[in-house]
Each structure stands twice: as C-alpha cells, then as structure tokens.
C-alpha positions, 0 to 999 in steps of 0.5 A: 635754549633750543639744541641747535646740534649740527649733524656731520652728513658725510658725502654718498659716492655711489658706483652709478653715479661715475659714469655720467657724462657732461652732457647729463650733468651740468656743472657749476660755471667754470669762472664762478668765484666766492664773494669773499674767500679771504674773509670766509677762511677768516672764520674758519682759522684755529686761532679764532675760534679757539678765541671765540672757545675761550671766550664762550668759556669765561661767559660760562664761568662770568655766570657760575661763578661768584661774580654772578651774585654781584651782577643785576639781574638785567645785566646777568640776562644780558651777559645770559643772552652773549653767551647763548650768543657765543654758543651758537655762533661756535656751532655756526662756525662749525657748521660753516666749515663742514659744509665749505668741505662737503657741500660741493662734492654733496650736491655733485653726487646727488646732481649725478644720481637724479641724472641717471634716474631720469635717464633710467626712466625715460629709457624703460618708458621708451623700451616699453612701447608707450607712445602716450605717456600718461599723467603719472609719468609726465608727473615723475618726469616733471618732478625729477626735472625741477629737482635738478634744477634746484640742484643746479642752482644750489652748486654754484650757490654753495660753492661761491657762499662757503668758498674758502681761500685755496693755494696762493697763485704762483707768480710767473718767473722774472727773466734775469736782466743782469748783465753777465760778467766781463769775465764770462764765456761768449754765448755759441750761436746755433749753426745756421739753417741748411747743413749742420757742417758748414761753418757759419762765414764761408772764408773769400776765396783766395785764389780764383783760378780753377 
C-alpha cells in the first residue's frame, strides 16, 4: 500500500507580514459559512475516531489471526481491501483536522507576504526610474497577481470546506413577565424633567390672597 503519510505543515508568521493593511490584502467574505459545520466536527470528534481506531485494529487482527486461515481467499482480500480502507480513512480524518486548524491562518499568511512583495517590487521599479517596464517585469508582475488570486480563492474555499462548529450562540435574555407580588414595595418614579426639587404634583393653592 502506497505511504499516504500526512505532514503537519505548521503556520509561518513573518514580521513583515503584520503590517499590511486591508486595502493590500482581501480577506474572506465576512458572511461566508460552512456548508455543514455540524456534521464536519462530527468527524473530528475523539469518540468517533477512537471507533474507527478500534475498528481498524480488530481488521488487523481479523487478518493475523487464526480466523484468517478459516477465510476464502476473495473475502480475505475483501476484508484486505476494508482495512486499507480504514487506514486511509484514519489519515484522512487526521488530515482533515489539522487543515480545519491551520489552513486558514496558512493561507492569511502567505495572501500577506505576496502582498508586500508585490508592492515591494512596484515600489523599487517606480524608484528606479523605468517609464517602460520590460517583458520580464510585466512577467513577475503578471505571475504574483494570479498567485493572489488563487490564494484569494483558495480562503473562503478552506474556510467553508474545513469549518468546524464554533461556540453555540447565546440566546438574548427573556424579559421577566411575572407580576411582582402583593407585598412588594411601589416602583419611585423619576423626578420630573426641569428642576430636581420640586415635587412631582405641585398641591392647589389654599389661600389665594397675596
């Protein structure tokens, strides 16, 4: 069986990358969302793959063991076949996984760097004084503009395909509709708007004479 290893590429932060503004580097669409993030950390969960662990293991032990010798030899290269099967989905899952934690933050990175080198370029080709670019130089120019294209792409690909479920939404608070009880003190209204001091019913004047 060919060795379908999965390397754990790790995420490059350079310092260059942190000062690129919005206007160099787009970002994924703020509304975009997975197409099924509950079933994708499905997946990911300990307890299934520790089944599909187990699983994979008793295969393994299905085909040393002495029960192999009571097997066809088309349903041995069946059960063969499950359990190269189960491997790869083990690796598959693993592979999953680790891009749903870095692939985003991957692809960010390297968006940002193409970026500043772009812009580094453009930048030493305008100082120099070349009115006329040349046929290389529209070239590299032309090369590292698809590049970010594809990575611009490639973002909201990653992050809607690999989403996982994130914190649950808290709900907003229900206002409390029960009536307090008899017993309870009156609610103090505010003082009327004008001056704090005076009271909120003036009394009639009694006598009117001055």
């Amino acid at each position: 069986m060919p060795d379908t290893h999965v390397r754990d590429n790790s995420v490059r932060t350079s310092p260059t990358s942190q000062g690129v503004t919005a206007s160099e580097v787009k970002r994924a669409p703020a509304g975009s969302a997975a197409l099924n993030p509950q079933a994708l950390s499905a997946l990911y969960d300990h307890d299934h793959i520790e089944s599909v662990q187990k699983m994979s293991h008793d295969l393994k032990r299905l085909l040393s063991g002495c029960d192999a010798a009571r097997l066809k030899t088309d349903v041995k290269l069946q059960v063969a076949r499950l359990n190269d099967w189960t491997t790869t989905y083990l690796k598959g899952l693993d592979a999953a996984q680790k891009i749903s934690e870095v692939g985003y933050d991957t692809l960010i990175e390297a968006q940002k760097e193409l970026a500043l080198s772009l812009d580094d370029f453009l930048r030493f080709e305008g100082e120099g004084g070349n009115l006329a670019p040349s046929t290389d130089q529209e070239r590299r120019v032309e090369e590292m503009s698809k590049a970010l294209r594809r990575i611009s792409s490639l973002i909201p690909a990653v992050e809607e395909t690999f989403a996982s479920a994130g914190d649950p939404e808290v709900e907003p608070a229900t206002p409390d509709t029960t009536p307090p009880p008899d017993n309870a003190p009156e609610y103090d209204p505010p003082a009327p708007d004008g001056n704090p001091e005076l009271p909120s019913e003036i009394p009639p004047v009694m006598d009117p004479k001055m």
